[in-house]
C-alpha positions, 0 to 999 in steps of 0.5 A: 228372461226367454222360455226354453221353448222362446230359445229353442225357436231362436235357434232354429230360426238361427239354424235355418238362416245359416242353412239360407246362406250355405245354400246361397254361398257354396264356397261355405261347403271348404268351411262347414262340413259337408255331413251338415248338408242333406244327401240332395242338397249335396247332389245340387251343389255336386251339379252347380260346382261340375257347371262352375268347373266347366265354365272354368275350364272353358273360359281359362282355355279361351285366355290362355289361347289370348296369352298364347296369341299375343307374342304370335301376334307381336312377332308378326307385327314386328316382321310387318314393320321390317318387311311392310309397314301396314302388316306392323300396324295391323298386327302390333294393336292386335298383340297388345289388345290380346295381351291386355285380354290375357292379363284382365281376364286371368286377373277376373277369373281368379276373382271369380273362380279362385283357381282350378284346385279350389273348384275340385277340392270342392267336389272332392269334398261333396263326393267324399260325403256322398260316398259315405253316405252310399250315395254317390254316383260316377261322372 
C-alpha cells in the first residue's frame, strides 16, 4: 500500500506530464480551461496561436486565389482552342493543376489548421482569461 506522501508524488509526477503535453498541444486549451495555465503560458500560446492564425489567413488567401484562378484559367483555354490551338494547350493544364492545387490544399489546411472559427475561438478563449486576470494586452 502506497504512503500519502508515495501518492502525493504520483499525482504530481501526473499533473506535471499532463501540463507537458498541454504545453505541447495547444488545441488542449478548448478541452481544458484556460484558468489552469499560468498568466505567462497563456501569453506564449496567445503569441503561437496569433503566428498560427496568421499562417492561415495567408496561406487560405493564397488557395482561394488558386480556386479563383482555375475556371479563369479553364475559360482561356477553351477561347484558345476555339480561336488558336497552343493557347488551349498551354492554359487548360494549367487550369487543371490550379484546381488540383485548390482542392488539395483546402483539404490540408482543414487538416492543419481546422478552420478560421477554431483558430479565434482559441484566442477568444486565452484573451477571456487574461482579462480576467487583468492581465490582457491589445493587439
Amino acid at each position: 500500500m502506497k504512503t500519502r506522501n508515495q501518492i502525493d508524488q504520483s499525482i504530481d509526477e501526473l499533473l506535471n506530464r499532463i501540463e507537458q503535453e498541454c504545453q505541447e498541444d495547444p488545441d488542449t486549451l478548448l478541452s481544458i480551461h484556460p484558468a489552469h495555465y499560468t498568466t505567462e503560458h497563456l501569453f506564449q500560446l496567445r503569441g503561437r496561436w496569433q503566428q498560427r492564425n496568421r499562417e492561415y489567413q495567408r496561406l487560405s488567401r493564397i488557395i482561394f486565389a488558386a480556386g479563383i484562378a482555375s475556371p479563369t484559367f479553364f475559360g482561356i483555354g477553351m477561347l484558345g482552342f476555339w480561336s488558336w490551338a497552343l493557347l488551349g494547350l498551354i492554359f487548360l493544364p494549367i487550369a487543371a493543376t490550379a484546381f488540383m492545387f485548390f482542392l488539395l490544399g483546402s483539404i490540408w489546411l482543414s487538416a492543419k489548421y481546422k478552420s478560421s472559427g477554431y483558430q479565434q475561438a482559441i484566442l477568444k478563449a486565452i484573451d477571456e482569461e487574461l482579462k480576467e486576470r487583468g492581465q490582457f494586452l491589445d493587439h
